[in-house]
C-alpha positions in Angstrom: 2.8 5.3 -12.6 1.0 2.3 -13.3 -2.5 1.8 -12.9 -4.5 -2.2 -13.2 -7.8 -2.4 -14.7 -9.3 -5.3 -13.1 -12.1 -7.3 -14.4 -15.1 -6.7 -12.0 -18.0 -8.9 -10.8 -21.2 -7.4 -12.0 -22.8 -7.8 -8.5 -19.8 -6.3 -6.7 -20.4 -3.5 -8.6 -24.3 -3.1 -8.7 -24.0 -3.7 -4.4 -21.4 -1.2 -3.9 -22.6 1.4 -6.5 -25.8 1.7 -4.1 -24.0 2.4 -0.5 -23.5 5.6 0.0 -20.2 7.6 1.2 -18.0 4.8 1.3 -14.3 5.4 2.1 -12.8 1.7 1.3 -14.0 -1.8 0.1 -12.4 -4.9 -0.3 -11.5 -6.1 -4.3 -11.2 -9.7 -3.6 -10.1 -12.4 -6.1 -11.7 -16.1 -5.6 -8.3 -17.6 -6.7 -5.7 -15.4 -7.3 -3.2 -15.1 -4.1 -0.7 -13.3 -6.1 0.5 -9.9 -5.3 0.1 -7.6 -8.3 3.9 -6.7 -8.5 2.6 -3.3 -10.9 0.4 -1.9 -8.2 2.0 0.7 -5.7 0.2 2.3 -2.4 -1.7 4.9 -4.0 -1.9 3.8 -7.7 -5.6 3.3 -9.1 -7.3 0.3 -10.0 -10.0 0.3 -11.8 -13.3 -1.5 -12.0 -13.9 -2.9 -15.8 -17.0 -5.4 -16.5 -17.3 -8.0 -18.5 -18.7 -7.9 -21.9 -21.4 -9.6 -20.7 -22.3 -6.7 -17.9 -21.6 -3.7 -20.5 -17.6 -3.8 -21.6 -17.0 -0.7 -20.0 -15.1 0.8 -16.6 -17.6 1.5 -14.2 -15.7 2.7 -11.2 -11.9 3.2 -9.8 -10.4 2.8 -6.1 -6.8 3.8 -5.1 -4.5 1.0 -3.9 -3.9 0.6 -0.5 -2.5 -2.9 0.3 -2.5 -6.6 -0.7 -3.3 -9.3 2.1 -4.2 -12.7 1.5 -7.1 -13.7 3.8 -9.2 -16.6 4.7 -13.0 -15.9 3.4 -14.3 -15.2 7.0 -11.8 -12.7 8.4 -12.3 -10.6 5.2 -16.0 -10.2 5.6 -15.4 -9.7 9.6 -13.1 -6.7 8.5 -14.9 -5.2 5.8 -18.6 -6.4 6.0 -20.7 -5.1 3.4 -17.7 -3.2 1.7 -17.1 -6.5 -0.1 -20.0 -5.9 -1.9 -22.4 -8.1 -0.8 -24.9 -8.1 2.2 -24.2 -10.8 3.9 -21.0 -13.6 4.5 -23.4 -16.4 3.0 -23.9 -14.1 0.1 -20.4 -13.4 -0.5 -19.5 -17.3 -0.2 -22.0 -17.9 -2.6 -20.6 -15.5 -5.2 -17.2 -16.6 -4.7 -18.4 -20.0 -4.9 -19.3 -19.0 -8.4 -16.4 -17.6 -9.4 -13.4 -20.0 -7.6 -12.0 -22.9 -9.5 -11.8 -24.6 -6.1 -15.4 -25.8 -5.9 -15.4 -27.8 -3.1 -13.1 -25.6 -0.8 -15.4 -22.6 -1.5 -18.4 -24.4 -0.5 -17.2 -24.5 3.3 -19.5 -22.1 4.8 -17.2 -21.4 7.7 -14.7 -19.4 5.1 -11.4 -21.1 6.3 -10.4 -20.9 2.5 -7.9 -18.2 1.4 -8.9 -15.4 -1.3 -6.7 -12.3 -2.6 -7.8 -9.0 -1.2 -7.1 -5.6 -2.9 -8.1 -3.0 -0.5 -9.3 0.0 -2.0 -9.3 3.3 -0.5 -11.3 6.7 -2.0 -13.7 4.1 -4.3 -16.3 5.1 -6.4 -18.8 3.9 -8.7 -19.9 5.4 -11.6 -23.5 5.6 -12.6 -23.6 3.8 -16.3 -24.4 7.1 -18.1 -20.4 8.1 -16.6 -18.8 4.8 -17.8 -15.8 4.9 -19.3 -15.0 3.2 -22.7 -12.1 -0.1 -22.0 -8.6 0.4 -23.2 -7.8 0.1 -26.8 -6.8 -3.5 -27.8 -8.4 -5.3 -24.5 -7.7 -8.8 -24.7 -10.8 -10.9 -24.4 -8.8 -13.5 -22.7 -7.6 -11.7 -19.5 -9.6 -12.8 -16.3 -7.9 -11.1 -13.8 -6.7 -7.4 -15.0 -3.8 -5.8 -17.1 -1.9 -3.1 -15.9 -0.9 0.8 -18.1 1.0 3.2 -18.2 -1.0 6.4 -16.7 1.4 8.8 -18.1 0.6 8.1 -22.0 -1.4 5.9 -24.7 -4.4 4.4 -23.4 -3.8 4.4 -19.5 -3.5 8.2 -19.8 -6.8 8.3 -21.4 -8.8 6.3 -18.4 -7.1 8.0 -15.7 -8.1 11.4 -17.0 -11.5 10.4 -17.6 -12.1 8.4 -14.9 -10.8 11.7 -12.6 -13.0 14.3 -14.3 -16.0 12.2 -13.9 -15.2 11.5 -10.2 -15.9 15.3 -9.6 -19.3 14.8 -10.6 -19.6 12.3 -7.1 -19.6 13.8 -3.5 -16.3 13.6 -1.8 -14.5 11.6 -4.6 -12.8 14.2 -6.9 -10.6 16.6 -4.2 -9.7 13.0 -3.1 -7.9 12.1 -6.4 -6.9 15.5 -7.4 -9.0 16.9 -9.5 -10.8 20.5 -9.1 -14.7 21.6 -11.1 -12.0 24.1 -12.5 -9.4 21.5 -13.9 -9.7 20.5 -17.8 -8.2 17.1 -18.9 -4.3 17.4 -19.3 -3.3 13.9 -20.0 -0.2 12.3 -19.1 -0.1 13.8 -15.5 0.1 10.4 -13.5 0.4 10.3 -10.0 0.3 8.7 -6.7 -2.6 9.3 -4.4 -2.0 8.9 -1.0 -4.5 6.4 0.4 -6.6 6.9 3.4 -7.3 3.5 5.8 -10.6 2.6 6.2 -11.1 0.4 9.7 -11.4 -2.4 7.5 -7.9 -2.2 5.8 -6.5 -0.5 9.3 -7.7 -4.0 11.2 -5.4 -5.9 8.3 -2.6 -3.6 8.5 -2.1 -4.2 12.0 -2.7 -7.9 12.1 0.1 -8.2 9.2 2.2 -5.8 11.0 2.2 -8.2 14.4 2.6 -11.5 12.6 -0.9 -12.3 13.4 0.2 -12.6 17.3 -1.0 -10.7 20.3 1.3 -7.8 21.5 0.5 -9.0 25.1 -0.7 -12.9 25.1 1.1 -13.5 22.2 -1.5 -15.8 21.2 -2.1 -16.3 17.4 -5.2 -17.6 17.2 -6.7 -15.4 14.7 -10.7 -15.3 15.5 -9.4 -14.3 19.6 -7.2 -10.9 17.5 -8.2 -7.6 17.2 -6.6 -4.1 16.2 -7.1 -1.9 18.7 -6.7 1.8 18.3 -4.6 3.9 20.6 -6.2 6.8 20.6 -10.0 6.4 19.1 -11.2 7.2 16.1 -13.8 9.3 17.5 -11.2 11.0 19.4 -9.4 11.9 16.5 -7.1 8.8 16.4 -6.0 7.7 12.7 -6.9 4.3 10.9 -2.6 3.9 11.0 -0.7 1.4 12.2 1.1 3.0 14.7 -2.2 4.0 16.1 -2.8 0.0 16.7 -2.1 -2.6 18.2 -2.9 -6.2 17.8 -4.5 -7.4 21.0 -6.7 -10.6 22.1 -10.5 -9.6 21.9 -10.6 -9.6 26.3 -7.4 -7.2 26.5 -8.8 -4.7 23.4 -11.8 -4.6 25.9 -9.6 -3.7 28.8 -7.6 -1.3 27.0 -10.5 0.5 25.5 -11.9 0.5 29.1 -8.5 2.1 30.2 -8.1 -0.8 32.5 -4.3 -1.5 31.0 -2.4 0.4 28.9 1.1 0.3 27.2 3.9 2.6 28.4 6.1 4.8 25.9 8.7 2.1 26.5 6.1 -0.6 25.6 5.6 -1.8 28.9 2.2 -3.6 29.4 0.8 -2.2 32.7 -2.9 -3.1 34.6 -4.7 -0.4 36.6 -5.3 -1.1 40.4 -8.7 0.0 39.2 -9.6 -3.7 37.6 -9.6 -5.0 41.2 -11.0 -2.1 42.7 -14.0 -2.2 40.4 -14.6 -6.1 39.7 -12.6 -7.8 42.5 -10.3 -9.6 40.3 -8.5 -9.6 37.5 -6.0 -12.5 38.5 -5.4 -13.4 34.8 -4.1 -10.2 33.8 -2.1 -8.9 36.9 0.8 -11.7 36.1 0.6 -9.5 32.9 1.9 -6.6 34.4 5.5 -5.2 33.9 5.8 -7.5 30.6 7.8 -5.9 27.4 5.5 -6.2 24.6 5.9 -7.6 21.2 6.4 -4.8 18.5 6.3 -5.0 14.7 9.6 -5.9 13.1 9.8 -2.9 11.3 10.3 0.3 12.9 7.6 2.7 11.1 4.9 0.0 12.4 5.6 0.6 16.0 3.2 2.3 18.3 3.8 5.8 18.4 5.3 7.3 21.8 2.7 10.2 22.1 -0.2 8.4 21.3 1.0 6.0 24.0 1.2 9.0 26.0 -2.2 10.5 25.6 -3.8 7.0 26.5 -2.1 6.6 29.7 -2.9 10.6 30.3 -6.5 10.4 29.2 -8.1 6.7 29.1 -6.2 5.0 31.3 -7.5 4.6 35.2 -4.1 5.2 36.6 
């Protein structure tokens, strides 16, 4: 397995080292677009400062996807999980750090930024920081990938993993135990859990940025919807979602429409009942909606199912 060590803004990790209980946040890079071809779903990357900030890596995260986002939708998916407390704050930083000067100056965020999203992150305090690899070159300004099974990548991950024991929630989560000793060269995947942040992304990608319904692509109007909620035990996954415009995520919530188990788009009698109208969504009804290309992105039938049975105001 192959793990990045990623050099790390100081002030990302001074903001986010301070939140508590955080189950993703958003690595973004001010320039960089590229998908890091090493880095597999459920791979770690970890968070290395600059010699300036104390040479050392203070943190790790487990891969969860790649997206390539303008400025604005990444703080309205991940808000303070980027590691700042505001979107002015977090143009200004990137500001800093983007050789595009002028384009990161927009304060509407239209410009694009690479966006590691990091599930299981944590941050250690700097009496737990872990010494760099062996031979780092000064020069990289982006990361460097190891080997995790031996040399100097084996090293970090096993330290980095018997430290995260010492932080609430963090070690069962990467696999290790109080019991466990170090036994280097044991590299392997960890299967990331979607935040709501990296769920909304997920779903937008899977849709082609288009409304299931509408199919309008305007990308401020989108939002992933979950099938079954969250706080009804639904997943952050994609086949719990589906990419809706804001008005029809409303209705569906609401359990004024719904989708059938063979993706039909249907509209309760209810929305006329209750607000004696509903003209724009009634031509709606009976349409085939638009899926995700690939197969395993599709909404799943029985979630479909218990909306209808249990949200919907058939």
């Amino acid at each position: 397995m192959i793990g990045v060590v990623a050099v790390t803004d100081h002030d990302w990790y001074q903001f986010l080292s301070q939140q508590p209980s955080l189950d993703e946040v958003n690595f973004w890079r001010p320039s960089d677009t590229r998908t890091p071809r090493q880095l597999v779903s459920g791979a770690p990357v970890f968070f290395k400062l600059r010699k300036s900030d104390g040479d050392a890596i203070a943190g790790f995260g487990i891969f969860a996807r790649h997206d390539v986002l303008p400025a604005w939708l990444a703080w309205d998916s991940f808000q303070e999980t980027n590691g700042a407390a505001s979107m002015s704050d977090m143009l200004a930083r990137i500001g800093r750090l983007r050789r595009d000067k002028a384009a990161a100056g927009a304060s509407a965020g239209d410009f694009e930024i690479g966006c590691l999203m990091l599930s299981q992150p944590v941050f250690f305090s700097p009496g737990d920081w872990v010494r760099p690899p062996a031979g780092w070159p000064e020069t990289a300004v982006q990361g460097k990938g190891y080997d995790l099974s031996s040399g100097e990548g084996a090293r970090i991950w096993d330290e980095c993993r018997m430290r995260a024991i010492r932080y609430p929630d963090v070690g069962a989560s990467v696999g290790v135990h109080r019991e466990e000793s170090p036994r280097y060269g044991e590299g392997s995947l960890v299967k990331p859990r979607l935040g709501q942040g990296t769920f909304r992304i997920a779903v937008t990608a899977a849709y082609g940025r288009c409304c299931a319904v509408s199919l309008e692509h305007s990308l401020p109007a989108l939002e992933a919807a979950h099938i079954r909620p969250y706080a009804e035990g639904g997943e952050h996954a994609i086949p719990n979602g589906l990419l809706l415009r804001s008005d029809i995520h409303r209705l569906f919530d609401r359990g004024y429409v719904g989708v059938t188990p063979d993706h039909h788009f249907v509209v309760s009698e209810k929305l006329r009942d209750d607000y004696s109208n509903g003209r724009s969504y009634y031509p709606l009804h009976g349409r085939l909606i638009q899926l995700p290309p690939e197969a395993s992105d599709r909404p799943d039938r029985s979630l479909l199912e218990w909306h209808l049975a249990n949200l919907f105001r058939g």
